[in-house]
KOLFIFI-484363 format. One record per residue (C-alpha): residue number from 1; residue in one letter; x, y, z. Coordinates in nm, 4 decimals. Example, Ala and Ser with C-alpha at 12.3 -4.5 7.8 and 13.67 -1.06 7.14 Angstrom:
BEGIN
(site 1, A, (1.2300, -0.4500, 0.7800))
(site 2, S, (1.3670, -0.1060, 0.7140))
***
This chain:
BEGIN
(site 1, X, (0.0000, 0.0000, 0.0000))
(site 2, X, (0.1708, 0.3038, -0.0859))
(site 3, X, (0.2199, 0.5774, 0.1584))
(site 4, X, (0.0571, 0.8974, 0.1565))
(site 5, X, (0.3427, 1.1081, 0.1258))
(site 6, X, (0.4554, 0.9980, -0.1613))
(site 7, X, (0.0398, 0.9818, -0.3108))
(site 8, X, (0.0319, 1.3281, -0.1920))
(site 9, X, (0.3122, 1.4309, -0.4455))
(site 10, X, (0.2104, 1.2892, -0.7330))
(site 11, X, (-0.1319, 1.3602, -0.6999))
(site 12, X, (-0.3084, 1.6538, -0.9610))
(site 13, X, (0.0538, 1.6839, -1.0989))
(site 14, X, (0.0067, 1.6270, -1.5535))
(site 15, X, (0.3263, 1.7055, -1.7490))
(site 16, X, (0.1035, 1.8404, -2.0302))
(site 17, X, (-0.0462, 2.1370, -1.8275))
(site 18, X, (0.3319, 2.2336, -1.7857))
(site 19, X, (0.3664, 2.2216, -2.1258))
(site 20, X, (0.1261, 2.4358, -2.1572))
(site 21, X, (0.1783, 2.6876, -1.9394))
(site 22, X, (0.5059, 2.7518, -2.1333))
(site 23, X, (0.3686, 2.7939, -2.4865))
(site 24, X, (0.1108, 3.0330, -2.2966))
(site 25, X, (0.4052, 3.2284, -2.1542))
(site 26, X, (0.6829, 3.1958, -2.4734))
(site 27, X, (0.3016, 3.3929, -2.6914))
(site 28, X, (0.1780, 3.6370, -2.3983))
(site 29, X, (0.6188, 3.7251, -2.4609))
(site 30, X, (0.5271, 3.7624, -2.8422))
(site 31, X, (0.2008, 3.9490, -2.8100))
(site 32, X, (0.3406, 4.1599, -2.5946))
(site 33, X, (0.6487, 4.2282, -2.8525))
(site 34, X, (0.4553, 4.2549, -3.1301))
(site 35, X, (0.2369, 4.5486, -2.9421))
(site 36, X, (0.5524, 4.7533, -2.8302))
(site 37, X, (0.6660, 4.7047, -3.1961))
(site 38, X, (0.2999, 4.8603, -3.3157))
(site 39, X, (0.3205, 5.1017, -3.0443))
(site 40, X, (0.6451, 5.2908, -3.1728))
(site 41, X, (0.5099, 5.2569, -3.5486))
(site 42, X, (0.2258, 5.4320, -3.4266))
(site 43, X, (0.4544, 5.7112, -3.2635))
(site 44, X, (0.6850, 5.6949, -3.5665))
(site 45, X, (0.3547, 5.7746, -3.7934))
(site 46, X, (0.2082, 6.0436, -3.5832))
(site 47, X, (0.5798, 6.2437, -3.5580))
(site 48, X, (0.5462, 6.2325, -3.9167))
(site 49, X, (0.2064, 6.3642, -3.9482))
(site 50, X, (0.3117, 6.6391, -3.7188))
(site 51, X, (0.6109, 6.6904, -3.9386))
(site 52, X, (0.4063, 6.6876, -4.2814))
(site 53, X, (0.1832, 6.9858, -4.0769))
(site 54, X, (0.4009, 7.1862, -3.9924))
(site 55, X, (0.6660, 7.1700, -4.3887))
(site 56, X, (0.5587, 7.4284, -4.6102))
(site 57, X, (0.4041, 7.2761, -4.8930))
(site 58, X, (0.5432, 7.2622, -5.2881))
(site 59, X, (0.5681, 7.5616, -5.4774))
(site 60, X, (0.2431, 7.5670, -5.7467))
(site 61, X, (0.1331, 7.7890, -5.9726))
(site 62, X, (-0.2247, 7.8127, -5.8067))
(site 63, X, (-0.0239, 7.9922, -5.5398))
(site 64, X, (0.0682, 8.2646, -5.7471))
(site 65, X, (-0.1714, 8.3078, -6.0620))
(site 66, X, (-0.4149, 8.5301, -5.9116))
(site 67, X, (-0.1427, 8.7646, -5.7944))
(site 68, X, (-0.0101, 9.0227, -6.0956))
(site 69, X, (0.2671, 9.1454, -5.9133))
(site 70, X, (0.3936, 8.8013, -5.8152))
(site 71, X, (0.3475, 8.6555, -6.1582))
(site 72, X, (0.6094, 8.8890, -6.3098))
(site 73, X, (0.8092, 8.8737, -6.0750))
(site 74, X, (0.8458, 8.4894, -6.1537))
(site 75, X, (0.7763, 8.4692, -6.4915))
(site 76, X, (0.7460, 8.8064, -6.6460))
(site 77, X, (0.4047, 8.7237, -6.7873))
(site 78, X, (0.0341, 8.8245, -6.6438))
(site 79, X, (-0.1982, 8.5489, -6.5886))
(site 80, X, (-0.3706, 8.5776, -6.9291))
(site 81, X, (-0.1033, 8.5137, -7.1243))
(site 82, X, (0.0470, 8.2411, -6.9380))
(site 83, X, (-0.2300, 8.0275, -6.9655))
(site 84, X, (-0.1900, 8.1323, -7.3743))
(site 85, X, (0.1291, 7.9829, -7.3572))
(site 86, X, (0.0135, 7.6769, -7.1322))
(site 87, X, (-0.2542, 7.6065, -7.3894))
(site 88, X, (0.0399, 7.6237, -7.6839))
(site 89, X, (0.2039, 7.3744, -7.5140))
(site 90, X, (-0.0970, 7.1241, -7.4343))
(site 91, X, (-0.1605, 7.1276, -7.7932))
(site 92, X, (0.1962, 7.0065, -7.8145))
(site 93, X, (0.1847, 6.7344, -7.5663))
(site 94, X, (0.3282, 6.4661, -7.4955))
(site 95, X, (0.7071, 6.5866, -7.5254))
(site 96, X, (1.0022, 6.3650, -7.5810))
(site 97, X, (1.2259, 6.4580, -7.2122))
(site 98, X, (1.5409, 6.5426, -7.2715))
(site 99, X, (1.6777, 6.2602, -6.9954))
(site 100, X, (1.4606, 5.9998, -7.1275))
(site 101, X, (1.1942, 5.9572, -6.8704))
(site 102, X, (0.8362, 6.1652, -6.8718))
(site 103, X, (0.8153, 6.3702, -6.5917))
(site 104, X, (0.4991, 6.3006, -6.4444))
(site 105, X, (0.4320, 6.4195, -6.0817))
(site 106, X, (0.3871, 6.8209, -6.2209))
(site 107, X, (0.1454, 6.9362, -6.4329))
(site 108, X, (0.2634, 7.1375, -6.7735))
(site 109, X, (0.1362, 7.4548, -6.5609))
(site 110, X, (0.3801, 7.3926, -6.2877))
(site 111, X, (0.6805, 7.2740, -6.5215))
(site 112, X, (0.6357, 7.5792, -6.7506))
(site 113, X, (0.6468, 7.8038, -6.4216))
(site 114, X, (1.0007, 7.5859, -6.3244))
(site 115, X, (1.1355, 7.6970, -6.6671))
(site 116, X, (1.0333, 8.0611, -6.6740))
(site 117, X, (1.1862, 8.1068, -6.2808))
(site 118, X, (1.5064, 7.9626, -6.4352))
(site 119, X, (1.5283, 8.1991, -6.7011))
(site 120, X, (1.4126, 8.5094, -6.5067))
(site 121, X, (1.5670, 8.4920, -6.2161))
(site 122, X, (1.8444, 8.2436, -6.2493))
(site 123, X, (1.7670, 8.0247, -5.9602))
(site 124, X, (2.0025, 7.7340, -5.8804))
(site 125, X, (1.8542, 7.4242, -5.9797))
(site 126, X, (1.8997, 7.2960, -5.5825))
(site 127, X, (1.6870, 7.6384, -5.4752))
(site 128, X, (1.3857, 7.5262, -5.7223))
(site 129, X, (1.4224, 7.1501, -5.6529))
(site 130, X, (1.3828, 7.2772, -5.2739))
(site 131, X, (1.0819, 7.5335, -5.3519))
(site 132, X, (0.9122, 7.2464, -5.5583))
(site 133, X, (1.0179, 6.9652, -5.3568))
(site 134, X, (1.1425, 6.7372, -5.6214))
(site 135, X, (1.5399, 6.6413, -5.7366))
(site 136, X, (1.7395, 6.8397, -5.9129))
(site 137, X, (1.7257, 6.5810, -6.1251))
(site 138, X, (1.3714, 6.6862, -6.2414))
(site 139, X, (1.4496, 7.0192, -6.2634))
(site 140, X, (1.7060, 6.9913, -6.4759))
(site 141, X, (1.4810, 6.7895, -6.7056))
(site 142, X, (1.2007, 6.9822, -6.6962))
(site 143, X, (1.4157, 7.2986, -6.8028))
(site 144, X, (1.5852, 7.1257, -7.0751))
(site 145, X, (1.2867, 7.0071, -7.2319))
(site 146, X, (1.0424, 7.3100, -7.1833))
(site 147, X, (1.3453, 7.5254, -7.3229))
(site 148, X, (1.3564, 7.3365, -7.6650))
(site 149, X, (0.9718, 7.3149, -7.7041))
(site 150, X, (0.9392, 7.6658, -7.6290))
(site 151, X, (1.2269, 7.7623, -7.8624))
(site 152, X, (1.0132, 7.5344, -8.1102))
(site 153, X, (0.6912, 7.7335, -8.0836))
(site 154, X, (0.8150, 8.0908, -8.0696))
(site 155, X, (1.1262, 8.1121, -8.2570))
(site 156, X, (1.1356, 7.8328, -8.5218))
(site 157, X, (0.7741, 7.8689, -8.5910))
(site 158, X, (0.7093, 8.2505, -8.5311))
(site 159, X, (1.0279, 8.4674, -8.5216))
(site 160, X, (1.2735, 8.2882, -8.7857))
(site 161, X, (0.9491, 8.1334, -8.9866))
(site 162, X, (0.8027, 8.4912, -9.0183))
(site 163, X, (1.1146, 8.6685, -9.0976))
(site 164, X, (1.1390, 9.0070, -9.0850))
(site 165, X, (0.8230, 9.2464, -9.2095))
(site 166, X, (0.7998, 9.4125, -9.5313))
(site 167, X, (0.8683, 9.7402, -9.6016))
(site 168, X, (0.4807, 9.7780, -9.6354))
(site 169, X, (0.3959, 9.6780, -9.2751))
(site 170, X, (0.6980, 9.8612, -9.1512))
(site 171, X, (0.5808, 10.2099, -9.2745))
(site 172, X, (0.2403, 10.0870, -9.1248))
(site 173, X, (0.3560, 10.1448, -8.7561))
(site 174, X, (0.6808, 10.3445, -8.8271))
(site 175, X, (0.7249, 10.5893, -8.5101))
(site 176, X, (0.7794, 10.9764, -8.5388))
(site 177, X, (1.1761, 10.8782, -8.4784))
(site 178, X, (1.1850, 10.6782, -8.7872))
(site 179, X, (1.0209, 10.9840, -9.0398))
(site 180, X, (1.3575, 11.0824, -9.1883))
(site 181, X, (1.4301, 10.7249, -9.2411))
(site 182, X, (1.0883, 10.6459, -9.4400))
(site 183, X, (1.2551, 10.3259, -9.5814))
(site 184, X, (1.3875, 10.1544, -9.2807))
(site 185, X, (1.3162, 9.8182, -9.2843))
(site 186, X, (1.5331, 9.7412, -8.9387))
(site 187, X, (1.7538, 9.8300, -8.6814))
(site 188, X, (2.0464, 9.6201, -8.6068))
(site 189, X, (2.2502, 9.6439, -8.2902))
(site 190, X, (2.5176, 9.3530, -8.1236))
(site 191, X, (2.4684, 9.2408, -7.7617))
(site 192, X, (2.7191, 9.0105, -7.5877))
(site 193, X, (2.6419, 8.7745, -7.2534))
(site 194, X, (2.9231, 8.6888, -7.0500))
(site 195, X, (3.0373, 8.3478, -6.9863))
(site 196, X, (3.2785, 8.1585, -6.7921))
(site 197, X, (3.6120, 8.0869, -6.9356))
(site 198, X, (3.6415, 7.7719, -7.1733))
(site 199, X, (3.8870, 7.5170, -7.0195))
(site 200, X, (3.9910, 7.4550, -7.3909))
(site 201, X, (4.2678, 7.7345, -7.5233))
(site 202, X, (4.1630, 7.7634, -7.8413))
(site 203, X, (3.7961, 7.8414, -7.7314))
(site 204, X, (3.9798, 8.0717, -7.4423))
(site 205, X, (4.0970, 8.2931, -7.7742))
(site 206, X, (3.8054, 8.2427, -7.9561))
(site 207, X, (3.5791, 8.3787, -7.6597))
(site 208, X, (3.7393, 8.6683, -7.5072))
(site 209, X, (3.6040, 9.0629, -7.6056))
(site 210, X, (3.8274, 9.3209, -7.6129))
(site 211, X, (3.5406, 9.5668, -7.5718))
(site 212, X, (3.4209, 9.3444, -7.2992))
(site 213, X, (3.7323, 9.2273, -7.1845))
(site 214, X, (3.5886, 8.9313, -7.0601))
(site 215, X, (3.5152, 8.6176, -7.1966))
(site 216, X, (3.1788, 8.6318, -7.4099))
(site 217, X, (2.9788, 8.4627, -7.6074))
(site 218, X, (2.8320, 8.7823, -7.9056))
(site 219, X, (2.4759, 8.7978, -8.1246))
(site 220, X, (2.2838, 9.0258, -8.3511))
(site 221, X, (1.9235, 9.1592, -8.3015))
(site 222, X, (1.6838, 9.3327, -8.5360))
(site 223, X, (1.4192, 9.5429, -8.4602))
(site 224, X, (1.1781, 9.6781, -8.6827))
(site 225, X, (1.0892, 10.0519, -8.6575))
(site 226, X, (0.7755, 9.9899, -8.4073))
(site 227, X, (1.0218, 9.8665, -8.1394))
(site 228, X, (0.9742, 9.4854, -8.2221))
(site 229, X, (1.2562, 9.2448, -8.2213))
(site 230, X, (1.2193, 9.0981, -8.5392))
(site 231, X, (1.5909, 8.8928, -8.5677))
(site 232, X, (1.8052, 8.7056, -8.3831))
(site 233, X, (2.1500, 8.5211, -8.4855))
(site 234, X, (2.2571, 8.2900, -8.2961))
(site 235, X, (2.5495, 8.3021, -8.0801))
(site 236, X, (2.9183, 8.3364, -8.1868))
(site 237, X, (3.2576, 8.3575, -7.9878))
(site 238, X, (3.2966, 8.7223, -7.8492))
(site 239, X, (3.5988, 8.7944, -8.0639))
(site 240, X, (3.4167, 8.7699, -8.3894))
(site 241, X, (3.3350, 9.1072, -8.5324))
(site 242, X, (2.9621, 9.2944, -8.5790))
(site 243, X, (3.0588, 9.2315, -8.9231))
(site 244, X, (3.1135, 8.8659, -8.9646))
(site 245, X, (2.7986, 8.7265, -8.7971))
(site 246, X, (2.6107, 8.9761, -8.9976))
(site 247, X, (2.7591, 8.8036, -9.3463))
(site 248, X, (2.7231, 8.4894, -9.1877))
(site 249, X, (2.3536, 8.4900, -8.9733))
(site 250, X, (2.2254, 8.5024, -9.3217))
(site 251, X, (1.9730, 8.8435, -9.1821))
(site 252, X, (2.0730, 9.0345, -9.5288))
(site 253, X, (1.9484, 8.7715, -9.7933))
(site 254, X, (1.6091, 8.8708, -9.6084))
(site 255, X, (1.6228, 9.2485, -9.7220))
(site 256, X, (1.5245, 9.3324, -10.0444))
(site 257, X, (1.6394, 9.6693, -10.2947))
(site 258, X, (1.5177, 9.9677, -10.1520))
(site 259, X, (1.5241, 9.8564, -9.7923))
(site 260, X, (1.7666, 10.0415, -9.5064))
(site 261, X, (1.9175, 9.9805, -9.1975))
(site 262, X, (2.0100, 10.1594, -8.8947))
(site 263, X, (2.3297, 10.0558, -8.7918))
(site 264, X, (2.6075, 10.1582, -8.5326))
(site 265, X, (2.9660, 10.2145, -8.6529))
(site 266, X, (3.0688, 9.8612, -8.5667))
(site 267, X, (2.8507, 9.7535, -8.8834))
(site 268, X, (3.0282, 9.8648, -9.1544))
(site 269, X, (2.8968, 9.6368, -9.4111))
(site 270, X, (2.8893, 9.8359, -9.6934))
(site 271, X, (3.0661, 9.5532, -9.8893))
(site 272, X, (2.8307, 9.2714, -9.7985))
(site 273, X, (2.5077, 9.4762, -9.8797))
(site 274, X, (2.2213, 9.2674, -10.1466))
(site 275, X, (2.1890, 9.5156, -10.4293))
(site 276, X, (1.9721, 9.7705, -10.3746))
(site 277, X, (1.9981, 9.7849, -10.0172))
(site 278, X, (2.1775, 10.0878, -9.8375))
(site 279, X, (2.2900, 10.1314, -9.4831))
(site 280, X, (2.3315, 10.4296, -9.2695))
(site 281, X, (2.5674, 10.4847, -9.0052))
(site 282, X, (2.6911, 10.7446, -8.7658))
(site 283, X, (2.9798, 10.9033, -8.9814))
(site 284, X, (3.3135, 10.8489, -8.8814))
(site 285, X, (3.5960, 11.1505, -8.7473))
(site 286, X, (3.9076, 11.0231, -8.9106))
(site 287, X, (4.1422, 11.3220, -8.9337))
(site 288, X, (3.9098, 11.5381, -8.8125))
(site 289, X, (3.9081, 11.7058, -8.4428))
(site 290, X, (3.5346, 11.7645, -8.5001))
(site 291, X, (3.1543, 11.6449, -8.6959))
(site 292, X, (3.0217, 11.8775, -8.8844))
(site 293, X, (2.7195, 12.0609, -8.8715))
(site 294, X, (2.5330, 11.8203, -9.0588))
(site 295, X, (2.7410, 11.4895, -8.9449))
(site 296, X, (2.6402, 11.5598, -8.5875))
(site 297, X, (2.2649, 11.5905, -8.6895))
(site 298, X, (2.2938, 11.2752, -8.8621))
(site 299, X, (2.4746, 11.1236, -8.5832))
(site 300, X, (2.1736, 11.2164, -8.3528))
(site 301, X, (1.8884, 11.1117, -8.6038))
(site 302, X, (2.0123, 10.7763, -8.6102))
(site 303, X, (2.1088, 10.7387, -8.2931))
(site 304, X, (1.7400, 10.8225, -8.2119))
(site 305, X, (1.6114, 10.5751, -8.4442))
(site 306, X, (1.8639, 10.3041, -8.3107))
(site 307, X, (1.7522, 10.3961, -7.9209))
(site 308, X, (1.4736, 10.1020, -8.0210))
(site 309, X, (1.7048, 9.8334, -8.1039))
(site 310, X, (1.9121, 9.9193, -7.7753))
(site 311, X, (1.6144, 9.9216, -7.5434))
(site 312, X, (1.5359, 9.6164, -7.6623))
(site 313, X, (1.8749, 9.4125, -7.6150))
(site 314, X, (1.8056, 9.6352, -7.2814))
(site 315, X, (1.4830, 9.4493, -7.2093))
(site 316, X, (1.5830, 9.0915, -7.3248))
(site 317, X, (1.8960, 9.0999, -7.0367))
(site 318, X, (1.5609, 9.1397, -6.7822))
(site 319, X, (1.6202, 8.7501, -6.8252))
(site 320, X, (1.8576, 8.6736, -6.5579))
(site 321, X, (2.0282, 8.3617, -6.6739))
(site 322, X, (2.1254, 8.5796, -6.9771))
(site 323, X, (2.3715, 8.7568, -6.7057))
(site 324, X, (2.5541, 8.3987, -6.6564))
(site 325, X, (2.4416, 8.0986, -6.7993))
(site 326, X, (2.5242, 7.8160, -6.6294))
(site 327, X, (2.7720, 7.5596, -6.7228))
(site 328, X, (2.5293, 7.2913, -6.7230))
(site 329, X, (2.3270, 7.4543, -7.0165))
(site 330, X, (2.5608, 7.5670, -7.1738))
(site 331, X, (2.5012, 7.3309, -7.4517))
(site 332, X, (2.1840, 7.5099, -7.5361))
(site 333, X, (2.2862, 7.8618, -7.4786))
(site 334, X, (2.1819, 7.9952, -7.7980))
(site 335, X, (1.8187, 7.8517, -7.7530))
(site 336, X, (1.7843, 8.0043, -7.4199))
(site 337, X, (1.9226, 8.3879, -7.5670))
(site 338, X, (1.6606, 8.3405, -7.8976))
(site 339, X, (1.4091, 8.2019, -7.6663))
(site 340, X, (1.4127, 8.5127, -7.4202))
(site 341, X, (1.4349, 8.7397, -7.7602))
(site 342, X, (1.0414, 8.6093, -7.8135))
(site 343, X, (0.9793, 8.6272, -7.4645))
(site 344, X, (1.0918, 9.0043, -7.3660))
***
């Protein structure tokens, strides 16, 4: 008969409840795991939220469009004709990117507004890709490809498709300036946009102006009597003369016999003139100490017809990336000058 001490030890005692009891224990130890891992996701999230409240949201064009002031300030257009150009450039859609890959997370609104803020104002591409909150990547995409298709629309198919305007149309708007020059057809003045120097010599040479005496890169502009920029070369190396991109910009096989242009000294082109076709220019001292009577009237007559072509290379430096371009679009420099020639 066994003795009750040793009954009393065994008895209620299973090994199975034991086992049990751990695998209880070993998930209450994951549950409770799994909560404190939940529990700092949760405070991870809200700190977030509370961050996301309190960062000032993207740049957008809504923010600015009802706002005059504002809108030239970024991109030198009121609202009315910015959505002209937006609806230009719908009708265009879908571009080819310059990188390769569509840029999808702006609207054309917003990625037009990127490009005109670049050539305004010259911001870095880190300062927009911070006011937009994108990369700098994306900026620099969007502004490559909005610059060509802009160039596309309102320099290859307007300015250089048009030309310059007839003689007719000219005298149809000619100013009170112009009325001792009834057959002016155009204005022609040189502007030059510094650049930083080329790490290749020859380009070095090539580049630097004497009248500058910096390194520049040079082009030609045409206005027409009214005031309106009519022509633009495209850009050559700043030593090249007034009178070598005018032979070579090809602006005098659009001038026809009887036509005349306003011209500084620089542009003494008298041997490159289309037949028919005369030129006037402020008369030059030589040996003498002093103009004439009638020189210095002339001198002042065309330098008041001329005034138009300078305010306008005046107007077309408003574009602040036309006071440095930088390096990295460089490649398309002479799109961007052309392009803010239609724009000014």
């Amino acid at each position: 008969m066994p003795s009750d001490s040793a009954s009393g030890s065994d008895v209620g005692h299973n090994p199975a409840l034991d086992h049990n009891y751990c695998d209880h224990h070993d998930d209450t130890q994951d549950h409770s795991h799994e909560v404190s891992i939940l529990k700092n996701q949760i405070a991870s999230l809200q700190e977030e939220i509370e961050n996301m409240k309190i960062q000032t949201p993207k740049m957008s064009i809504k923010d600015i469009i009802n706002d005059t002031e504002k809108m030239l300030l970024y991109t030198s257009f009121p609202a009315d004709v910015f959505q002209v150009v937006v609806s230009m450039l719908y009708r265009m859609a879908p571009f080819n990117y310059y990188s390769g890959w569509a840029v999808t997370c702006f609207s054309i609104e917003d990625q037009l507004l990127i490009t005109l803020m670049k050539l305004r104002l010259n911001y870095r591409d880190l300062d927009l890709s911070v006011r937009f909150a994108t990369s700098r990547a994306t900026v620099s995409n969007i502004i490559n490809t909005y610059v060509s298709v802009l160039h596309e629309i309102f320099f290859d198919s307007i300015l250089k498709e048009k030309g310059i305007p007839s003689q007719i149309k000219c005298k149809g708007s000619m100013p009170k300036s112009f009325e001792e020059f009834a057959s002016a057809r155009i204005a022609m003045d040189a502007t030059e946009i510094i650049q930083d120097v080329p790490s290749d010599m020859n380009s070095q040479s090539l580049s630097y102006s004497s009248y500058k005496s910096r390194h520049t890169v040079k082009a030609v502009t045409c206005v027409s009597p009214n005031g309106a920029l009519v022509f633009s070369s495209d850009l050559y190396p700043g030593s090249t003369s007034d009178a070598a991109i005018v032979d070579h910009c090809g602006v005098l096989q659009q001038l026809k016999a009887g036509d005349l242009i306003l011209a500084d000294k620089g542009f003494n082109i008298y041997d490159k003139l289309p037949s028919g076709v005369s030129l006037n220019i402020p008369p030059f001292l030589s040996q003498k100490a002093h103009f004439t009577k009638e020189e210095a009237a002339l001198c002042y007559k065309i330098g008041k017809a001329r005034i138009h072509v300078e305010r306008a290379n005046e107007r077309i430096k408003n574009y602040e990336i036309l006071n440095h371009i930088p390096a990295q679009y460089r490649h398309m420099s002479a799109k961007i000058f052309q392009l803010c020639c239609c724009l000014m």
